[in-house]
DOKOL-57833 format. One line per 2 residues: number of its first residue (from 1); for each residue x, y, z of N, C-alpha, C. Coordinates in nm, 3 decimals, always signed. Layout:
BEGIN
NUM) X/Y/Z/X/Y/Z/X/Y/Z ~ ...
***
This chain:
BEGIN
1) +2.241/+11.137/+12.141/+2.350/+11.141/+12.236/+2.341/+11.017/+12.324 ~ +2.473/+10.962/+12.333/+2.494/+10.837/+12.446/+2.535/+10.882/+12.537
3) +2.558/+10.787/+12.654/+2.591/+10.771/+12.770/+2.646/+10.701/+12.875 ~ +2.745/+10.652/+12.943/+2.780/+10.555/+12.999/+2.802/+10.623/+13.156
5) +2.698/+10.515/+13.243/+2.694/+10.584/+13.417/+2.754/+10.468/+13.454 ~ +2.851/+10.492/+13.582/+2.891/+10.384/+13.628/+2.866/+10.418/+13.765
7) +2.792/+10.298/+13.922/+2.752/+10.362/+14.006/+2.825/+10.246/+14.088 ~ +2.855/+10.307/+14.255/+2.928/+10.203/+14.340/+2.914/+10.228/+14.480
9) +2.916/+10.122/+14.512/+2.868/+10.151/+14.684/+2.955/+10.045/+14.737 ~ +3.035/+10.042/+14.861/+3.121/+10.015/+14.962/+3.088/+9.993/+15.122
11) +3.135/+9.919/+15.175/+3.095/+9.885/+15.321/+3.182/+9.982/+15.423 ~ +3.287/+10.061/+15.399/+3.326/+10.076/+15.515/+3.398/+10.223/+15.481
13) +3.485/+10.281/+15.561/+3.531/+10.439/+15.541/+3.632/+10.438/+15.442 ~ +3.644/+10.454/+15.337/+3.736/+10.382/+15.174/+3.790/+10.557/+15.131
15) +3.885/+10.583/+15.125/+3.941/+10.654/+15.052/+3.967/+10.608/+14.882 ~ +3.895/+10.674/+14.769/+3.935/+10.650/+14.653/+3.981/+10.715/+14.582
17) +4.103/+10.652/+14.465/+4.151/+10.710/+14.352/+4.147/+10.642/+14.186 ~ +4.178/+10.780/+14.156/+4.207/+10.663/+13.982/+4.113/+10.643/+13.881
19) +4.045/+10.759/+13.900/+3.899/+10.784/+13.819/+3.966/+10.704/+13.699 ~ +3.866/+10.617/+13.590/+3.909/+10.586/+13.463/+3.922/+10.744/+13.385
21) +3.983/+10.736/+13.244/+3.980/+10.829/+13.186/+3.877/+10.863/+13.139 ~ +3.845/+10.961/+13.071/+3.676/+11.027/+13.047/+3.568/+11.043/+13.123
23) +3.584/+10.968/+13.235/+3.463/+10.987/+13.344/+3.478/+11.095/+13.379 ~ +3.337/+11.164/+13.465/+3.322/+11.320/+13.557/+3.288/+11.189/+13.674
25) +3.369/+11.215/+13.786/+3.341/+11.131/+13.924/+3.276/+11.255/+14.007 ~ +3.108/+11.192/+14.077/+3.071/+11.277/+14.120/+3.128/+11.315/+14.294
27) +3.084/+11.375/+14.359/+3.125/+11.364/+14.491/+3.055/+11.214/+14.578 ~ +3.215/+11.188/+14.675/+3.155/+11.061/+14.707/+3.018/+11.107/+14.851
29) +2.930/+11.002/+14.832/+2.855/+11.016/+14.955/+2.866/+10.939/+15.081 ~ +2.818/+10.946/+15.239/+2.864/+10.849/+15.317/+2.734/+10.866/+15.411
31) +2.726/+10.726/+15.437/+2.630/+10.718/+15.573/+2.653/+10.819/+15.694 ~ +2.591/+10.859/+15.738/+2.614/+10.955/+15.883/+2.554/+10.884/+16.024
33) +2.472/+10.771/+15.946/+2.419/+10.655/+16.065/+2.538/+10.605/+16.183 ~ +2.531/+10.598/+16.248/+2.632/+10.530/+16.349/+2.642/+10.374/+16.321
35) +2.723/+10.340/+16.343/+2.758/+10.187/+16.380/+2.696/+10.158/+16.213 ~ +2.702/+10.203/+16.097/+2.617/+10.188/+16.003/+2.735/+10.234/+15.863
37) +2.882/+10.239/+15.839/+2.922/+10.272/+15.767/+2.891/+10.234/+15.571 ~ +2.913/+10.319/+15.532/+2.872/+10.275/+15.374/+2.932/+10.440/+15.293
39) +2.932/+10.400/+15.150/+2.971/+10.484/+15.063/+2.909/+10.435/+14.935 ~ +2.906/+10.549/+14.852/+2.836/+10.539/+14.758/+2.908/+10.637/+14.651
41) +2.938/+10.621/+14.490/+2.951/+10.741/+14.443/+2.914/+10.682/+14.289 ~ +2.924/+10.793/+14.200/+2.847/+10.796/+14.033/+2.982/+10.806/+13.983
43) +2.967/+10.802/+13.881/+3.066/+10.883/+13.804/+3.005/+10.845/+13.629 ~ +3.022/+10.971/+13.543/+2.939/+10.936/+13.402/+3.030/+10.984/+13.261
45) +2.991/+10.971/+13.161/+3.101/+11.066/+13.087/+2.988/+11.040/+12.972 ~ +2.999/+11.134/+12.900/+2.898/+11.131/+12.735/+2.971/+11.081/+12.633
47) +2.922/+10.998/+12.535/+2.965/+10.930/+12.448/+2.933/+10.986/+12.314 ~ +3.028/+10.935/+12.194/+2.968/+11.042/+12.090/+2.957/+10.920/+12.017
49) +3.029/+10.824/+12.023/+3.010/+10.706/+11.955/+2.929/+10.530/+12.027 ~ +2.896/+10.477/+11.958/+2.884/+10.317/+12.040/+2.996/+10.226/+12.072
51) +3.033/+10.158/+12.174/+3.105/+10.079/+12.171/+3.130/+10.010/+12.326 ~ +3.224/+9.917/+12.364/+3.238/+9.877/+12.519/+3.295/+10.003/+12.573
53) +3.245/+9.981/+12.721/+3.326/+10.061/+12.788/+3.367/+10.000/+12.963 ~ +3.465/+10.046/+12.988/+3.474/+9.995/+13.121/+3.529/+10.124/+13.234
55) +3.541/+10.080/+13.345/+3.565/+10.190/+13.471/+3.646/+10.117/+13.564 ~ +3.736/+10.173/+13.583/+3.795/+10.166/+13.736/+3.846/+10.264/+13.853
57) +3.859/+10.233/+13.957/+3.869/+10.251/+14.064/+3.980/+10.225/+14.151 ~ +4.037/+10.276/+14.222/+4.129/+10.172/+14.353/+4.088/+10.208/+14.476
59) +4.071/+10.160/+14.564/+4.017/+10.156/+14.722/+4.108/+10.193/+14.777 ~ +4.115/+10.288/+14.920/+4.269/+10.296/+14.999/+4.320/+10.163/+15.089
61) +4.236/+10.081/+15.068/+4.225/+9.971/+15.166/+4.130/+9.851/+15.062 ~ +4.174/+9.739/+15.144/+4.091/+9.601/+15.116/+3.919/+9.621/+15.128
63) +3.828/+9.617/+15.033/+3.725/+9.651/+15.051/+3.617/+9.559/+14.996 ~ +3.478/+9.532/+15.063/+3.360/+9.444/+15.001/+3.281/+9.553/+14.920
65) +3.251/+9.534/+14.763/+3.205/+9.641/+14.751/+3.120/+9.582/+14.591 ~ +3.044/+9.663/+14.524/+2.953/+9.650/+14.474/+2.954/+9.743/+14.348
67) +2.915/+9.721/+14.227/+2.898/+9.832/+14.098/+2.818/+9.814/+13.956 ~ +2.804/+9.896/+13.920/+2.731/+9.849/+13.761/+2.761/+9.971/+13.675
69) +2.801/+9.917/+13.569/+2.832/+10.013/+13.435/+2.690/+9.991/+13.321 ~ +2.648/+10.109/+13.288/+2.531/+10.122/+13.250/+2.516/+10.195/+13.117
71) +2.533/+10.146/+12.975/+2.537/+10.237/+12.824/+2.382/+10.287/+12.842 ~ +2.353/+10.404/+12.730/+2.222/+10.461/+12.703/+2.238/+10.548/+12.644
73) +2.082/+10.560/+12.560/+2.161/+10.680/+12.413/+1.961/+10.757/+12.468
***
């Protein structure tokens, strides 16, 4: 069995939509630090075959932000 995780983290209070298709998006997480905003979330889906894969996202707003898409069997 394969696997493709895709993981992302954000600077500031980001409302998101638009999971790609096949992903499970997990719940997003958020700093509770003060003066310290950030977000973070997973999202994964199981693969039955090999091949590329990609992920997207849309931000509710203009955002600095960070990610990696990750295959594994």
């Amino acid at each position: 069995m394969s696997g493709s995780r895709w993981e992302s983290g954000w600077g500031t209070k980001s409302a998101l939509s638009g999971t790609s298709g096949g992903y499970t998006a997990l719940p997003v997480e958020e700093s509770s630090v003060a003066g310290w905003l950030s977000g973070e979330q997973t999202a994964y889906m199981i693969l039955n075959t090999a091949g590329a894969q990609s992920y997207a996202r849309t931000f509710s707003a203009s955002e600095v932000w960070t990610g990696a898409l990750v295959t594994f069997s």
